[in-house]
N, C-alpha and C positions, 0 to 999 in steps of 0.2 A: 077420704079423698084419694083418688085413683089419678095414676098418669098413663097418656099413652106411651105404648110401648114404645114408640117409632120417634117422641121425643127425648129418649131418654136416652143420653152418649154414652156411644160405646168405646171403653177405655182402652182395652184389649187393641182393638183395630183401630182405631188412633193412635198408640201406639204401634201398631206395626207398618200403619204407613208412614211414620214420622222416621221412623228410625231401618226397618229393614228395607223396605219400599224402596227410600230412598238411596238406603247402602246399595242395592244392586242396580240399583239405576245410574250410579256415580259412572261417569264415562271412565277414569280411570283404573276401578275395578277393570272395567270392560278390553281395556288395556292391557292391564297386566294377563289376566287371564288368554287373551288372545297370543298374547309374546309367550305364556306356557304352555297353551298348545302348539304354539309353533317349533318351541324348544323338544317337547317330547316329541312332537312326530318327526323330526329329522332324528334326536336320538332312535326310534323307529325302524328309519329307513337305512341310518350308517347299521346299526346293531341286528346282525341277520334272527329272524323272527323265527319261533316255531323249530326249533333245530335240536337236537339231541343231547344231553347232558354230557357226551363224552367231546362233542364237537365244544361245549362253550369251555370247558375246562382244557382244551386242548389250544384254543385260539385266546383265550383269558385266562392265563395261570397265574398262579399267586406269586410267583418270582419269577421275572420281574411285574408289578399288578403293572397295567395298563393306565397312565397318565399319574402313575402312581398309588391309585384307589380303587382302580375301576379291575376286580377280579369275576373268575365265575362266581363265585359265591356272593358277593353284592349284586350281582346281574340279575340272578335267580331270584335273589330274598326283595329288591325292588318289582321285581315282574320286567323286568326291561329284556326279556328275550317272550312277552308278547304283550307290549305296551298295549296296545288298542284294547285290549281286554280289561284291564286292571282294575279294581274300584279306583284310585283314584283320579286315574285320566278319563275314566266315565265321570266322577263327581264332577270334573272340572268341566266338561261337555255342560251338563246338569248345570250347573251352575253359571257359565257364560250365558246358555239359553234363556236361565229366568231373568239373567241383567239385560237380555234382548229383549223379552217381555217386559221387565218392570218400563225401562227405558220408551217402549213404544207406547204402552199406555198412559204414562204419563210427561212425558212428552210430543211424541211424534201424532198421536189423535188431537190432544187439547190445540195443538199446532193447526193439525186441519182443521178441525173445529171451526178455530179463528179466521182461518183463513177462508173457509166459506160465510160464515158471516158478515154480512155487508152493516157498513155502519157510513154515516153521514158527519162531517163536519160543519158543525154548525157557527163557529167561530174564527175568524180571522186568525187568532193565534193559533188555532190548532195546527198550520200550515206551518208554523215557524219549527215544528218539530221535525219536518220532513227534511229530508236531505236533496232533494229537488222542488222548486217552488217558482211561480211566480204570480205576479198581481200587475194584474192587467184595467184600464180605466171602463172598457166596454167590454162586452160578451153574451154568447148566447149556447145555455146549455144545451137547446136541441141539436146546434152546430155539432158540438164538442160530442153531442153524443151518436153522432153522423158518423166524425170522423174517428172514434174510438170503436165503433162497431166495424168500419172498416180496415181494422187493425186486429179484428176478432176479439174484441172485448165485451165482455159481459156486462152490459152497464143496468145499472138501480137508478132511478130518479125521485127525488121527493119536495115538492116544492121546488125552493130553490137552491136544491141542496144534490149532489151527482156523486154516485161511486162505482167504479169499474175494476174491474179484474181481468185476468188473464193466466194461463199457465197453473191453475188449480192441480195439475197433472203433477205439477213438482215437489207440490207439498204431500202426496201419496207415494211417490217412488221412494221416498225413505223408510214409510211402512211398508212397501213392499219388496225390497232389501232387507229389514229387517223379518220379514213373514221367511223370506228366502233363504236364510240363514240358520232360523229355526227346523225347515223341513230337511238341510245338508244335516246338521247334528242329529235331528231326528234319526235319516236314514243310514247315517253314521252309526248310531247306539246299535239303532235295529241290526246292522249289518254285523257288529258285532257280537250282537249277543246270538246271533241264527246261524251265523255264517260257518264254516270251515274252508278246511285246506287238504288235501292230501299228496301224494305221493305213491307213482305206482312204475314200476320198472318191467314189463309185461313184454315175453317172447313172442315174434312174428308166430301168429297162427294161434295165439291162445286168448280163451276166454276170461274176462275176470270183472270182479263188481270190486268196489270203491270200499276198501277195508286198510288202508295203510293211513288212517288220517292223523298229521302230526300235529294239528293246531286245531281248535273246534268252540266253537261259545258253546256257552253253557243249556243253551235251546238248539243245538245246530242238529239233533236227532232224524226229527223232521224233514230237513233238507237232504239227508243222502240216503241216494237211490237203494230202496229196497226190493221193485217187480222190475230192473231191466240191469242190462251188465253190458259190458264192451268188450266185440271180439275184431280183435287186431289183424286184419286180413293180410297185413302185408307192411313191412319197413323197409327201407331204401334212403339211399348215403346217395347223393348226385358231389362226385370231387371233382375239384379244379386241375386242369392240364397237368400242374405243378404238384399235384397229389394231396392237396387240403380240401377238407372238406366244405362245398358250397354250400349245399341245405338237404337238412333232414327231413324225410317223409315219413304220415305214418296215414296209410287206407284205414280206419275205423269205419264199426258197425256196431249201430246200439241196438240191442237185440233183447226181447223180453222173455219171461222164465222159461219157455217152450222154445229158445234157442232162433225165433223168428225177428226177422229183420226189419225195426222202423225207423231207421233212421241212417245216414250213411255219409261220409265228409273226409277226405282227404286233407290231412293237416300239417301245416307246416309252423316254420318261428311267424311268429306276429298273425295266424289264421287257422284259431283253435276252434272246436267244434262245440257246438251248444246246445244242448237239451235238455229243457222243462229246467231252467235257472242254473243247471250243473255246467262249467266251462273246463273244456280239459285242452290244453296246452302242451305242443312240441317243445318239451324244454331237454329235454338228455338221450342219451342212445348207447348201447350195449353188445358186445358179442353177448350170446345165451349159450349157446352150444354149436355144435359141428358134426356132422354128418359126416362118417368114412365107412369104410370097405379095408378088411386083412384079405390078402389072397381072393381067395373065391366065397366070403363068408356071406353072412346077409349084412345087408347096411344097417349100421345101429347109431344112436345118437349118444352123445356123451358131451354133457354140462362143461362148462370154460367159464373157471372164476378172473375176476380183476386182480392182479396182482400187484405188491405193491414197490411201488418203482422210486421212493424216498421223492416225488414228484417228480421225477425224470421221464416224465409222459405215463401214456396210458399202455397197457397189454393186460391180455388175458392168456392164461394156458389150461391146461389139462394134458390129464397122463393115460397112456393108451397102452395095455396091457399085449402084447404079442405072442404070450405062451399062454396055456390055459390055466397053470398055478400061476399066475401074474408074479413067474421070478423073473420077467424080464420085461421090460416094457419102452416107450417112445413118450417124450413130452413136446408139444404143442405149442407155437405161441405165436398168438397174430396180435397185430396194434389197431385193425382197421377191418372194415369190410371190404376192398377193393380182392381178398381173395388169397392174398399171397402171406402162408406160413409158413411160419422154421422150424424145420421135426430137430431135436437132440435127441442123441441117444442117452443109455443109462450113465454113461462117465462126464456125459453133460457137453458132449463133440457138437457140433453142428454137424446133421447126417447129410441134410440136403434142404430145397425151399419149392414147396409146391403151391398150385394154385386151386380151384376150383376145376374138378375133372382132372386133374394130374395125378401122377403115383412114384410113388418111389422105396427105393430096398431099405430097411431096415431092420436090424437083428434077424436078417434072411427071409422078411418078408415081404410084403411086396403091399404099401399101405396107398390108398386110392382116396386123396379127399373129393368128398359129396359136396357138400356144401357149409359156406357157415352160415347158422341164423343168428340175426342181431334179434336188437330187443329193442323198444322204444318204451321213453323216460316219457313220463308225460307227471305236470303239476297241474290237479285237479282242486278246484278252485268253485264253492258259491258263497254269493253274496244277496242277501236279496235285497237288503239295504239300497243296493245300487241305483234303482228305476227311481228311486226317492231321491239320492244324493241328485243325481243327472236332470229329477223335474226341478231342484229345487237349486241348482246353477244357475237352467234356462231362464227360472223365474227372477235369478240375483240377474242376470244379463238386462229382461226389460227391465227391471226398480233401476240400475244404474242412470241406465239411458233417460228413463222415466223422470231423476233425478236432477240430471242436465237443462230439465226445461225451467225456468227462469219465472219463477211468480211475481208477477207485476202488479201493483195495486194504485190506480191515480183517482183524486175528488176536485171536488169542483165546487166552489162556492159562487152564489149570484147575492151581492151585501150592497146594497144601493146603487151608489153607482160605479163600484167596482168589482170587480169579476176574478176570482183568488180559483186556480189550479196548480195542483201538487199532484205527487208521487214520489214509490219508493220499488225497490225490485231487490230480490234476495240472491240475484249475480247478475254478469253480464251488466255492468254500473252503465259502462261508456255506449252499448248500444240502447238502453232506456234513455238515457238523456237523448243522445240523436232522434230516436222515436218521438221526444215529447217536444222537442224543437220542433219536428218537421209538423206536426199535429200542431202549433201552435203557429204558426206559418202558414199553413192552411185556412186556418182561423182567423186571422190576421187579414190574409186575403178577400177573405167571406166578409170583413166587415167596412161597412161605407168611413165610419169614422177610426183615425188613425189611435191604436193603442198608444199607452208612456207605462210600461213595466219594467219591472224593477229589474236592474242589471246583477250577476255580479259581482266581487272583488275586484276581479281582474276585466271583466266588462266583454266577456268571451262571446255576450249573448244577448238581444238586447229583449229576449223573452225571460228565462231562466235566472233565477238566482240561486246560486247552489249551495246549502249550508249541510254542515256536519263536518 
């Protein structure tokens, strides 16, 4: 004796829908999870991302720890200097998304399911279940189904028996909320596992490709640019009257291995330049060096590092040799691009303050500043994730609205000589009753002989009876 396969249960997957199935369906998994993603990605956003081992030990040191626990070294050993990356804030992505899936397949489909299935009341008491009802002495279904179609309802007939619907669209916005949710995580992981960051501090007039990257997924190889590089044609400081600075420029040109030019964008804060998925961004800016003249020599350029001012603002200097065995020399120090520096001598005097095009004596020489070149900061940035997260908003935007529409379902029995209409709606309570008053007032009117329907507690209506 043989059995068919297909009758024979499967213990395994009955099991796993009794028990996992349903675990991840549990709304308040879905809950909690959500409150720990929300928890880690502000941790996230307070805790600077991507940053170098001497910055986190510098701003989190072990005495005094930070809220008491929080040092560099638990910062590092959790991953919480680049959460988005970590296996377990990816698990927990992973894992809210299959509770958006278990949830929608078994509930938010079986849902619509039902709700496109038309079914008939056949029974007087079936009405007594609705929470709007009434029983009427005459009627006539073709009436009812007149004035329901002119309400845009989908009506079924069968015999004497009437069901309509409306607002089908409301029981699909939750699966498409749901669908919309999974393509945000989606393009979440993705962006994180392809994506990077870098960081590039590049002097006006130089070429340079994308090699300082401080943060990078584990696929992000792909993504940075290996046939083209960016030459910096030009940076400029526009300052306010008052001598602060209003906004920083930088002319870029993305240019490919032959030094030729395809691409071209002046960029400022908030109007970074974009090419083939790569975003680069006006985030910082630099003296690089300085341009002078000794007497009558040739003009030579000489580098000007950041110096460190215990954060008492910003300068940069450098030291300018005035004999040819450099026993004797001049230091430099500007805080800005507007032009104007302060030469000291060797015992550290203030000699004099020149500008761009000025000169002046020092150690019997006669030093002539050229110019200064800045340097422009820029945070280089791709995500490819991104066109994913952004379709899968737009799509959470219609499901919401989607959502808002109000599924209405009213029947209608014809029982001798009495005529029984119900319905129920899953929001919007107080405007379906108004709706089913005025439809039955209509009704009412259409008919020669006077209705006697049932009221009622409070006798608001002398159609409706409202129960629930």
């Amino acid at each position: 004796m043989t059995l068919d396969n297909q009758s024979v249960p499967n213990p395994v997957g009955r099991w796993f829908r009794r028990y996992i199935v349903s675990f991840l369906a549990d709304l308040r998994l879905a809950i909690a999870l959500l409150l720990a993603i929300a928890l880690f990605s502000i941790s996230g956003t307070v805790i600077e991302q991507g940053q170098s081992l001497a910055f986190y030990q510098a701003n989190y040191p072990e005495n005094p720890a930070l809220f008491g626990f929080l040092t560099w070294k638990v910062l590092l050993f959790l991953g919480l200097d680049h959460v988005y990356r970590t296996w377990w804030f990816l698990s927990i992505l992973v894992l809210f998304g299959s509770s958006l899936t278990a949830c929608t397949f078994t509930r938010q489909f079986p849902a619509l399911k039902a709700a496109r299935r038309w079914n008939y009341y056949q029974e007087p008491r079936q009405f007594q279940k609705l929470a709007l009802s009434a029983e009427l002495e005459t009627g006539s279904l073709n009436s009812l189904s007149q004035l329901l179609q002119a309400k845009r309802y989908r009506v079924f007939q069968e015999g004497d028996s009437l069901y309509a619907r409306k607002g089908i669209v409301g029981r699909i916005g939750p699966i498409v909320v749901h669908a919309s949710m999974l393509i945000i995580l989606a393009g979440s992981i993705w962006g994180a596992m392809t994506g990077f960051m870098a960081q590039e501090l590049v002097p006006s007039g130089a070429t340079f490709h994308v090699r300082n990257i401080i943060d990078a997924g584990p696929w992000a190889k792909s993504q940075v640019p290996q046939d083209w590089g960016v030459h910096v044609n030009r940076f400029w400081i526009d300052y306010t009257p008052e001598g602060g600075i209003d906004q920083f420029y930088s002319d870029l040109s993305v240019v490919d291995n032959q030094e030729q030019e395809i691409d071209r964008e002046t960029i400022y804060v908030n109007k970074p330049l974009r090419h083939q998925g790569v975003t680069f961004y006006q985030t910082d800016w630099g003296i690089a060096a300085v341009r002078v003249q000794l007497n009558n020599s040739p003009i030579f350029q000489l580098p000007m590092a950041k110096l460190d001012t215990q954060g008492n603002g910003r300068i940069w200097g450098t030291w300018i040799p005035t004999k040819p065995d450099l026993s004797e020399g001049a230091s430099l120090l500007a805080k800005d691009l507007q032009g104007t520096v302060l030469v000291y001598d060797a015992q550290g005097q203030l000699v004099s303050t020149v500008r761009s095009g000025m000169s002046t004596q020092v150690n019997g020489v006669t030093l002539r500043l050229k110019e200064l070149i800045g340097s422009t900061g820029l945070q280089i940035k791709a995500d490819p994730g991104i066109p994913i997260v952004y379709t899968g908003f737009g799509l959470l935007m219609v499901g919401v609205i989607m959502s808002y529409v109000s599924h209405s379902q009213i029947w209608a029995l014809q029982k001798g000589d009495r005529f029984y209409v119900g319905g129920r709606t899953n929001r919007a309570q107080v405007s379906f009753e108004r709706e089913v008053i005025e439809i039955l007032d209509r009704l009412h009117e259409d008919k020669s002989t006077p209705d006697v329907p049932l009221q009622d507690s409070e006798g608001e209506s002398p159609y409706v009876s409202v129960r629930g």
